[in-house]
C-alpha positions in Angstrom: 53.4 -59.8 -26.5 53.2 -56.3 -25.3 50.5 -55.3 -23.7 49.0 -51.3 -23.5 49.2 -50.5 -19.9 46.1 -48.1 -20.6 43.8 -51.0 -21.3 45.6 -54.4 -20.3 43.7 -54.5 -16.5 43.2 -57.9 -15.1 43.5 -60.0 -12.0 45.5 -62.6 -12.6 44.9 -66.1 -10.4 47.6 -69.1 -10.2 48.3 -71.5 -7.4 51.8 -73.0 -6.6 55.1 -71.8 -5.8 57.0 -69.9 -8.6 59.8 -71.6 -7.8 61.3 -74.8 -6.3 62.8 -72.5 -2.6 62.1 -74.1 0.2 61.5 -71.7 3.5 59.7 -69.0 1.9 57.1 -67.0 3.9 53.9 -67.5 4.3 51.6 -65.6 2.0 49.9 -62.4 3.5 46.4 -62.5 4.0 44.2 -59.4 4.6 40.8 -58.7 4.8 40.3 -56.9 1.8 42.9 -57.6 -1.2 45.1 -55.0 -1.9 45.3 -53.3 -4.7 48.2 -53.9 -6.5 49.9 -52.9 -9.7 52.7 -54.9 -11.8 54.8 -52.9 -13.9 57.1 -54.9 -16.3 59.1 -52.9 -18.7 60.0 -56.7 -20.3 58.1 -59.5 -21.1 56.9 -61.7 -18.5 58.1 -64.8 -20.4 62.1 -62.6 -19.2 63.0 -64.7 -16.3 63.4 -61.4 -13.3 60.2 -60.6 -14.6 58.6 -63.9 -14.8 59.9 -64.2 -11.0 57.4 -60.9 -9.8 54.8 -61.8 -12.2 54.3 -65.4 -10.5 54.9 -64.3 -7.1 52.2 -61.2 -7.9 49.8 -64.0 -9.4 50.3 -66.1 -6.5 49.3 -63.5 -3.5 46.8 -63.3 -5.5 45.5 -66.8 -5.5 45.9 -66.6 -1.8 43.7 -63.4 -1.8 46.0 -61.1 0.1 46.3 -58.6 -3.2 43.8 -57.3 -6.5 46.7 -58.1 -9.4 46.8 -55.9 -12.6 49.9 -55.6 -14.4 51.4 -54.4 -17.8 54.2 -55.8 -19.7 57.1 -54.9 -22.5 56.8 -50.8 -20.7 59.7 -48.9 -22.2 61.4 -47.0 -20.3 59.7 -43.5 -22.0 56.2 -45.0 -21.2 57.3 -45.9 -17.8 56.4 -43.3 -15.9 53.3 -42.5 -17.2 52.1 -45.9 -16.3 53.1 -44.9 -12.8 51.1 -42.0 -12.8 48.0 -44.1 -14.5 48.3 -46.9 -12.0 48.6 -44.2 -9.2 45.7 -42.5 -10.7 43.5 -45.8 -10.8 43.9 -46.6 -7.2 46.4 -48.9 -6.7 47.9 -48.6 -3.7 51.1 -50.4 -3.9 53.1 -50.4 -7.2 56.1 -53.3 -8.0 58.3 -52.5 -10.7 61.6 -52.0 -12.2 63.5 -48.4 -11.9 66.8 -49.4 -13.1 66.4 -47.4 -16.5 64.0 -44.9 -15.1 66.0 -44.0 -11.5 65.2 -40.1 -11.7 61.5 -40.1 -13.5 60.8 -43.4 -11.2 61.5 -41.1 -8.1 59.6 -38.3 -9.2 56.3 -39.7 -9.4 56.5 -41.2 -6.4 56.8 -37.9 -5.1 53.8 -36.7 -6.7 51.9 -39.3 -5.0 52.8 -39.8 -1.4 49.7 -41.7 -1.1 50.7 -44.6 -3.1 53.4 -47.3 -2.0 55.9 -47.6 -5.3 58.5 -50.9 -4.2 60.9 -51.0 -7.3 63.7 -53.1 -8.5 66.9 -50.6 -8.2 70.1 -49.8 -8.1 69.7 -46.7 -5.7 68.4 -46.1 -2.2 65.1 -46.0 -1.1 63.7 -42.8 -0.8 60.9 -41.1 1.5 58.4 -42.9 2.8 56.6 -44.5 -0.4 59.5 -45.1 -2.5 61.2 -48.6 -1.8 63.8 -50.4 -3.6 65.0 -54.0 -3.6 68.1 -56.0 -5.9 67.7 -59.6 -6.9 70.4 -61.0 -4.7 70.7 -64.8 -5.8 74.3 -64.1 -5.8 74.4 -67.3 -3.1 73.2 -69.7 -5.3 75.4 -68.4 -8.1 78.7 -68.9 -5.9 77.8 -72.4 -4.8 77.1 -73.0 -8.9 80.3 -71.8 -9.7 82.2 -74.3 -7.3 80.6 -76.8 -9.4 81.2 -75.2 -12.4 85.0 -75.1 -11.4 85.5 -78.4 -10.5 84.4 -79.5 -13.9 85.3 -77.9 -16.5 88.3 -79.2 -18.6 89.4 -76.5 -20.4 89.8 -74.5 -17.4 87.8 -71.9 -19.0 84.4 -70.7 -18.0 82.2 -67.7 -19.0 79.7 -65.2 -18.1 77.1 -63.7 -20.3 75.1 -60.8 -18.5 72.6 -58.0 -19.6 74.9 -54.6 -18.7 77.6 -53.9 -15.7 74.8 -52.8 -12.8 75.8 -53.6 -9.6 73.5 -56.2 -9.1 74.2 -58.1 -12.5 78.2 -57.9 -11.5 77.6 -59.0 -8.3 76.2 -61.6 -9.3 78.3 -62.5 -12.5 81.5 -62.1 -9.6 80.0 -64.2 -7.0 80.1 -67.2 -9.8 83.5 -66.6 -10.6 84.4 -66.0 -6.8 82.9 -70.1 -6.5 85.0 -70.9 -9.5 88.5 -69.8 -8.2 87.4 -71.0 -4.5 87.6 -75.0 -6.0 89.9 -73.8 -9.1 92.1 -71.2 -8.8 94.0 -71.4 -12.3 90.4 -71.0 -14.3 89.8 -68.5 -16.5 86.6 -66.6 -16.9 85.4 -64.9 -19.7 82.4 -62.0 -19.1 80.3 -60.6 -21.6 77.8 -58.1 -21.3 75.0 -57.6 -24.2 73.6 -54.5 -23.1 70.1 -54.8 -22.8 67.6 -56.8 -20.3 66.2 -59.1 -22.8 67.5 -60.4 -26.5 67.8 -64.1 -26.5 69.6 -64.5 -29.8 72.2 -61.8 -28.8 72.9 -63.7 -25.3 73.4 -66.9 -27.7 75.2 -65.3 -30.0 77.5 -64.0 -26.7 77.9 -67.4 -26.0 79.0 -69.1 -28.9 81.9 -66.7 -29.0 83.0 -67.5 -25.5 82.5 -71.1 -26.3 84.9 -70.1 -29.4 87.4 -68.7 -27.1 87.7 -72.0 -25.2 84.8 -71.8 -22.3 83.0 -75.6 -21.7 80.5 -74.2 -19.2 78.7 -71.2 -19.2 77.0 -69.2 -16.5 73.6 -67.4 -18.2 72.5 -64.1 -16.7 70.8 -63.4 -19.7 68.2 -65.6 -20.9 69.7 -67.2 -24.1 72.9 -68.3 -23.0 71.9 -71.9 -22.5 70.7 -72.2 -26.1 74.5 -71.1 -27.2 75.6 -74.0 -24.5 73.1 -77.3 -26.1 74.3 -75.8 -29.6 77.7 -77.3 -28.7 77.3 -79.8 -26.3 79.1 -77.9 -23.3 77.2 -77.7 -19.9 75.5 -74.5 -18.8 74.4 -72.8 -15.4 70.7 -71.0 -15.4 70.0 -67.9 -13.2 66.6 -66.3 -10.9 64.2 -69.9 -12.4 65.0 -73.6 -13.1 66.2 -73.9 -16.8 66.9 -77.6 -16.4 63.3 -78.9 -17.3 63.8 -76.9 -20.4 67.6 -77.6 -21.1 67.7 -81.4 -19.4 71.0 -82.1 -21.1 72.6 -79.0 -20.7 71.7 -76.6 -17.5 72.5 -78.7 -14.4 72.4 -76.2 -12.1 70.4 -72.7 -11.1 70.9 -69.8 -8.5 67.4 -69.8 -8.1 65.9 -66.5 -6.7 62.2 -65.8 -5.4 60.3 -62.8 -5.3 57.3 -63.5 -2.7 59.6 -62.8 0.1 60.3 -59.6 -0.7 56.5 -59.2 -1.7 54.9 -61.1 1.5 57.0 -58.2 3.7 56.1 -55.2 0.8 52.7 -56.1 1.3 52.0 -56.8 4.6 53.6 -52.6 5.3 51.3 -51.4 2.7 48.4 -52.7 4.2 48.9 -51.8 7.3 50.1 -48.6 6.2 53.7 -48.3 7.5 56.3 -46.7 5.1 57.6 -48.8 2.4 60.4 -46.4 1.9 63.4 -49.1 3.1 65.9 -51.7 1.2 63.2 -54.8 0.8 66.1 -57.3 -0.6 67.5 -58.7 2.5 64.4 -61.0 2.3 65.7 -62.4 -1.0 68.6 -63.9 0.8 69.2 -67.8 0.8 69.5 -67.2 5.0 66.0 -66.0 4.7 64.5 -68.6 2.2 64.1 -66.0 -1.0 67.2 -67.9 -3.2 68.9 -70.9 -3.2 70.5 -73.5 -5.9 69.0 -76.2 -7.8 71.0 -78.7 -9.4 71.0 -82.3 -11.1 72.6 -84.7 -8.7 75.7 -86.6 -10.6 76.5 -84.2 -13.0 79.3 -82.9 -11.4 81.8 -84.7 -9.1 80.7 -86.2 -5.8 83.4 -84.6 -3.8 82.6 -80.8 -5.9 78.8 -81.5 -4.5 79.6 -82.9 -0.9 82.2 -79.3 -0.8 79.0 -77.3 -3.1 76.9 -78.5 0.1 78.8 -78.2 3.1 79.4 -74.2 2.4 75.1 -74.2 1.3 74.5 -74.8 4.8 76.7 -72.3 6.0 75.0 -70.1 4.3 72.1 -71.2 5.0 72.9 -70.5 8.8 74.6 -67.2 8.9 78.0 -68.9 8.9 79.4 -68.3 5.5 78.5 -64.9 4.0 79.0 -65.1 -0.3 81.4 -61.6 -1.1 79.3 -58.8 -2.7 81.0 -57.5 -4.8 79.5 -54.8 -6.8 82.5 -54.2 -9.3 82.6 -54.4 -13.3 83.9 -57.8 -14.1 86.6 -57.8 -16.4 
């Protein structure tokens, strides 16, 4: 459901984690909420979404923020909900810029007053413009040396929304986890162009399953349902799938938002620039992603190996390649 930025204004109050992460930060608490504005330009049922609008919900619950938000924005609408957010008062805005870079930018400018902390593929700019990337890349690399030490026709694949750099890094650090356990498997990448359209990520992955792929890796919500059509194991991305596909996702790179929020907010309200890189805070290391998996799917040995390199992570000692690159 799409809801007019214009009129849709309401707090919105939830308890719990948004995800299963251990480690992440405490929630900010100030003395008066602040106000703060959610702009999704997809559904919040679209998992990166869904992972801001629950971590949005739950500062809220704590009290540290005021919560209004809109949902299904496109990207000519977007910055005029900007401007009208800006305009009402909010003074720190979480969004998306990847579609909007230049216009996103802009407005910021035009209100120096106001905090703007956006998903994008650019550099923060100025003081009130900052940026972060959904790094759960970690979570996807120790997924795919599961993935690699079971599939049996040696072939794997990738469905993802469009070559950004955070979707191939991502979509790489998977295969990367696949050829660590199993050099000689294939992987297959497919990219559908757009952040959310379900039956075109299943339809992505009913051709890879065509071309031979037993497990696939979903960047794109939709995949799985391509995966449970034909029996063949598949790996979720940014929330836990499993509940919903018990028989076919067993295993997520999870990624959670209220890190990168907790540290947003807690500048905003005491008035520091936001204008920096936020997604460091999103980092397994730092308790924002991790993996979640169904014990006994995959071989013991893959999941003692899968576990022994989590905990380097974990500790600074093994650092997952970013690699930014197309996948081909």
């Amino acid at each position: 459901m799409t809801r007019d930025y214009r009129l849709s204004r309401r707090a919105v109050l939830a308890s719990g984690l948004a995800l299963g992460v251990g480690g992440l930060i405490l929630p900010v608490r100030a003395a008066t909420p602040l106000k703060v504005a959610g702009i999704h330009a997809s559904p919040v049922e679209n998992a990166w979404n869904s992972c801001l609008h629950k971590a949005l919900q739950d500062a809220a619950a704590d009290g540290a923020i005021e919560y209004t938000f809109s949902e299904g924005v496109s990207g000519t609408d977007y910055p005029r909900a900007m401007r009208e957010y800006a305009e009402a008062g909010n003074e720190l805005i979480i969004g998306e810029a990847y579609a909007v870079e230049k216009e996103a930018r802009q407005v910021a400018a035009d209100y120096p007053e106001t905090a703007f902390v956006l998903g994008s593929s650019g550099a923060a700019t100025g003081d009130n413009f900052g940026v972060f990337g959904t790094w759960n890349h970690d979570g996807a690399y120790l997924a795919g040396m599961l993935a690699g030490k079971m599939t049996k026709s040696n072939v794997v694949g990738s469905v993802g929304a469009m070559p950004i750099p955070e979707v191939n890094m991502l979509i790489n650090a998977f295969a990367a986890g696949v050829k660590a356990v199993n050099p000689e498997a294939k992987h297959l990448v497919t990219f559908i162009g757009t952040f959310f359209d379900p039956p075109k990520a299943r339809e992505a992955g009913l051709a890879q399953i065509d071309a031979g792929a037993d497990i696939l890796f979903g960047e794109r919500i939709g995949t799985a349902d391509a995966a449970k059509e034909r029996g063949i194991k598949a790996v979720g991305s940014l929330i836990d799938y499993t509940p919903r596909y018990p028989d076919t996702v067993f295993a997520n790179a999870l990624w959670g938002f209220r890190p990168i929020l907790n540290a947003a907010i807690a500048d905003a309200a005491a008035g520091k620039p936001v204008g920096k890189d936020y997604t460091a805070f999103g980092l397994m290391k730092e308790g924002g992603s991790d993996i979640a998996y169904a014990k006994g799917v995959a071989p013991a040995d893959a999941e003692a190996a899968m576990e022994e390199v989590r905990a380097k992570i974990k500790s600074g000692a093994f650092e997952v390649p970013r690699d930014a690159a197309e996948p081909k």
